[in-house]
C-alpha positions as a Markdown table, in Angstrom:
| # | Residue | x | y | z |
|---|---|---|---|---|
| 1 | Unk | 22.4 | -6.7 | 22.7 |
| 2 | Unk | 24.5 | -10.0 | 22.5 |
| 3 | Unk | 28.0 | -9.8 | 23.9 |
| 4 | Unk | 29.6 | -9.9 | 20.8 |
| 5 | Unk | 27.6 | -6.5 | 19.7 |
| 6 | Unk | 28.8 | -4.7 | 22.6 |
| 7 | Unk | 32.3 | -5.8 | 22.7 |
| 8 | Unk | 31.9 | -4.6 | 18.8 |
| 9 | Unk | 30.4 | -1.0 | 19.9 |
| 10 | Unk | 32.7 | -0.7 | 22.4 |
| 11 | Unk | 35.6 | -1.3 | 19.9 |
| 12 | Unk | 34.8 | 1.5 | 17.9 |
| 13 | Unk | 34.3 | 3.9 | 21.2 |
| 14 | Unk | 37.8 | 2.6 | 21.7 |
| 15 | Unk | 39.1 | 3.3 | 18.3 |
| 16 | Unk | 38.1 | 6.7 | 18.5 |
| 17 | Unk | 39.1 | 7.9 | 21.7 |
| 18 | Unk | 42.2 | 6.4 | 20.8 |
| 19 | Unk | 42.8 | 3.9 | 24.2 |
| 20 | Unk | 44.5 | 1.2 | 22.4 |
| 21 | Unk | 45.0 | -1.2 | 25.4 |
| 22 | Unk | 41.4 | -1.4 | 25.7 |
| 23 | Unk | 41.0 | -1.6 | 21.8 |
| 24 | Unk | 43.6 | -4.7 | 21.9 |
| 25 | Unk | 42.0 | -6.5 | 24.5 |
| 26 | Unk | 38.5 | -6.1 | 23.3 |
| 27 | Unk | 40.2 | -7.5 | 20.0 |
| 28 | Unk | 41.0 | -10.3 | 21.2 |
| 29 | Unk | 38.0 | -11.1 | 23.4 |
| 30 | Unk | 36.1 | -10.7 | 19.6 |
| 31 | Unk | 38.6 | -13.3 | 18.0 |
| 32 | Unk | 37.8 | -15.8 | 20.9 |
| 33 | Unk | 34.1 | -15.3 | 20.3 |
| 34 | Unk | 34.3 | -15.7 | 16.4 |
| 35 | Unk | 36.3 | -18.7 | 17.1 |
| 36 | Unk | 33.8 | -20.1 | 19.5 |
| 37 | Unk | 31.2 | -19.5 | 16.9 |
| 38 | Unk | 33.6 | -21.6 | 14.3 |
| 39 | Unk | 33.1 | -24.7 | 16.6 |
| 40 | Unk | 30.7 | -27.3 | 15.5 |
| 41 | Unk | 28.2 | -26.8 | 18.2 |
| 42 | Unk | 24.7 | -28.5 | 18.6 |
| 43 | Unk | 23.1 | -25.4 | 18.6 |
| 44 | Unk | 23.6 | -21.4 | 18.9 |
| 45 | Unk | 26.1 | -19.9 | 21.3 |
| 46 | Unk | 24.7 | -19.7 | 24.5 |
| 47 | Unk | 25.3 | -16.2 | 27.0 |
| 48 | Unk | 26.9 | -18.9 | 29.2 |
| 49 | Unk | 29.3 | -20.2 | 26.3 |
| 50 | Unk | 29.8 | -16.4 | 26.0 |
| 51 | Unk | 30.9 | -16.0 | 29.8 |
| 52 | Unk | 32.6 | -18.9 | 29.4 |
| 53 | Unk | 35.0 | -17.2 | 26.8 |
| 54 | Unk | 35.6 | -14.2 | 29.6 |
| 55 | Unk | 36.4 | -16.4 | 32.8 |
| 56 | Unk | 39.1 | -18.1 | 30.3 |
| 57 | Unk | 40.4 | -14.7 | 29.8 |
| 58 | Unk | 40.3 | -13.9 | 33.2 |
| 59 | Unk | 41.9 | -16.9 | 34.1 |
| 60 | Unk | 44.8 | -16.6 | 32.0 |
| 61 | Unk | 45.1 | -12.7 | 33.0 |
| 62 | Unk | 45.6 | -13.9 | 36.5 |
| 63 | Unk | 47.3 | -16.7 | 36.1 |
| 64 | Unk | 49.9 | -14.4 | 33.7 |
| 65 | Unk | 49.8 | -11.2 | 36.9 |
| 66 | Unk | 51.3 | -14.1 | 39.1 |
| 67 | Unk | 54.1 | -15.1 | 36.8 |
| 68 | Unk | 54.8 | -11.3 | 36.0 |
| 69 | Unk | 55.0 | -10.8 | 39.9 |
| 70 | Unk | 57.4 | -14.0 | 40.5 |
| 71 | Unk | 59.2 | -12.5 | 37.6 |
| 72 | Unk | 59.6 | -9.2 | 39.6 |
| 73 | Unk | 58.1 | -7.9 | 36.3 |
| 74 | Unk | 55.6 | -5.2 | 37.8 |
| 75 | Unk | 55.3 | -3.4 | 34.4 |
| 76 | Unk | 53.9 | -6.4 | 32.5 |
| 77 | Unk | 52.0 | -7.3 | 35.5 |
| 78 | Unk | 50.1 | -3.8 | 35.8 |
| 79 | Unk | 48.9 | -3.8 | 32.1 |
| 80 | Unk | 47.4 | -7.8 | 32.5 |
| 81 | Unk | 45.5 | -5.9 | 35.7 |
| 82 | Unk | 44.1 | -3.2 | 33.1 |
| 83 | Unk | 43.2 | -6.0 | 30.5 |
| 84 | Unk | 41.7 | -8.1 | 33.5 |
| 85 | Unk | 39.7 | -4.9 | 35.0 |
| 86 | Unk | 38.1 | -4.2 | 31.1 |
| 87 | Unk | 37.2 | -7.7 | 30.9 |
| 88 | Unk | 35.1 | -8.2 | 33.8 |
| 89 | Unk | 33.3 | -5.1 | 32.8 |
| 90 | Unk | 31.3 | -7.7 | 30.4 |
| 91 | Unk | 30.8 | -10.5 | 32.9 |
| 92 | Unk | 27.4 | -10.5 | 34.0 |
| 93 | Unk | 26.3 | -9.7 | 37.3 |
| 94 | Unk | 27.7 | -12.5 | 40.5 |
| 95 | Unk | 26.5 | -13.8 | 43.0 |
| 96 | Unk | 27.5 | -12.7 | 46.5 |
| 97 | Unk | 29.5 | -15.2 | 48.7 |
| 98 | Unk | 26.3 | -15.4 | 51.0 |
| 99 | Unk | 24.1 | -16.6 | 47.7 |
| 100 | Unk | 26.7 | -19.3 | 46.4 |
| 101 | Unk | 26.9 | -20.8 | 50.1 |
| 102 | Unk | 23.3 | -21.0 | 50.6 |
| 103 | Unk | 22.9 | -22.5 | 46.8 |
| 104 | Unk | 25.7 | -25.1 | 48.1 |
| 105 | Unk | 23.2 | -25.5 | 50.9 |
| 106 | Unk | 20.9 | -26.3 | 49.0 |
| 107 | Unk | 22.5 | -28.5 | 47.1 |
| 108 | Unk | 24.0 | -30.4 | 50.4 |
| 109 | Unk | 20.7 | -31.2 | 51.5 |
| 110 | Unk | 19.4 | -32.3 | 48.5 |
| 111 | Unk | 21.7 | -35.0 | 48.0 |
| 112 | Unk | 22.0 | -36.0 | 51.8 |
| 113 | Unk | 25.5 | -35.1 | 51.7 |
| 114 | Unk | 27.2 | -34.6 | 55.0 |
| 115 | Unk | 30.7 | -34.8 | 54.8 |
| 116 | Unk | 34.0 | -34.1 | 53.1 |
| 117 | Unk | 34.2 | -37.3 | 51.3 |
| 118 | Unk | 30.5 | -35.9 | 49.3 |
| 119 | Unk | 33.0 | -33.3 | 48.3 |
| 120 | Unk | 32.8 | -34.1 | 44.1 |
| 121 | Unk | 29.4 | -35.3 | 44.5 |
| 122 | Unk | 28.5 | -31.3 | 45.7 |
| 123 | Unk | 31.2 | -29.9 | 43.9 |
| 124 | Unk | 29.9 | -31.3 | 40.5 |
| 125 | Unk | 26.3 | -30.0 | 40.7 |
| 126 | Unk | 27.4 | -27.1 | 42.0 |
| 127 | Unk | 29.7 | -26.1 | 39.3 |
| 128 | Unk | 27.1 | -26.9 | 37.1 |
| 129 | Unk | 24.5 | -24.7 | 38.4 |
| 130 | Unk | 27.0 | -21.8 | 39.7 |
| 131 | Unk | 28.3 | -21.6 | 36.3 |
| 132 | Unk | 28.8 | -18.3 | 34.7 |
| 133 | Unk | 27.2 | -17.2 | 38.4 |
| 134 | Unk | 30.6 | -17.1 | 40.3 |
| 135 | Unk | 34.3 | -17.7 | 40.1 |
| 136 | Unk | 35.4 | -21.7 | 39.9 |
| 137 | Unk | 37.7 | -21.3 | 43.0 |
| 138 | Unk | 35.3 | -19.5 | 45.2 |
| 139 | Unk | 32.8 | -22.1 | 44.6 |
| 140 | Unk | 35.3 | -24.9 | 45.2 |
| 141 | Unk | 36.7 | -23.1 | 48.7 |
| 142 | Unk | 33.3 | -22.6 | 50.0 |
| 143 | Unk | 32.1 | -26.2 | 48.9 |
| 144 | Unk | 35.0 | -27.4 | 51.4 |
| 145 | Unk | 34.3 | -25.2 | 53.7 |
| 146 | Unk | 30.5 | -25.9 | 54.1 |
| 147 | Unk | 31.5 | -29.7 | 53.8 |
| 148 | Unk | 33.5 | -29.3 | 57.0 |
| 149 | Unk | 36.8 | -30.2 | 54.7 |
């Protein structure tokens, strides 16, 4: 089942049991998708183009719970922490902070990089192959951090 299907059959479960912030957010999850599949892509959506729709979302959820909180609006903040906790529901299983730093191990020795200066060297590959497998930040912290930086 693609995401799009089970953001669909979870839309209806929604519909019927009558939770509308769930139903709202899922909404717009499936108008992000339909507008990714609008795009003029070389090919068919990918599950990573997919998870890339949800770390946007989850990115602008956090990014709006911080504003909200500087605002000293706690109201407004709570409900983008509902919307954010239904939308990583759908993200696909992550790597643990142990896996992403021995990937960036990995990926260290195999370009004989050694210290902070090899940071975007490391950091580009690594965002490439950590994509959709952990948080942008995370992998960026523990980059530096295994670079000595």
């Amino acid at each position: 089942m693609t995401l799009n299907e089970r953001i669909v059959e979870d839309m209806k479960a929604a519909m019927k049991s009558g939770e509308a912030l769930k139903l709202s957010t899922l909404r717009t999850l499936r108008a992000q998708l339909i507008e990714l599949s609008k795009r003029p892509t070389e090919g068919p959506i990918t599950p990573e183009d997919e998870t890339g729709v949800l770390w946007s979302a989850i990115k602008k959820r956090k990014e709006a719970i911080e504003m909200f909180e500087k605002g000293g609006r706690a109201e407004l903040a709570a409900k983008e922490r509902e919307e954010l906790s239904i939308i990583t529901t759908y993200l696909p299983q992550l790597m643990t902070r142990e896996e992403i730093v021995e990937k960036i191990r990995e990926i260290i020795a195999r370009t004989g990089s050694s210290t902070p200066k090899d940071f975007g060297k490391v950091m580009g590959i690594a965002a490439k192959e950590l994509k959709g497998k952990a948080e942008g930040s995370l992998i960026q912290e523990l980059v530096k951090h295994t670079l000595g930086g």
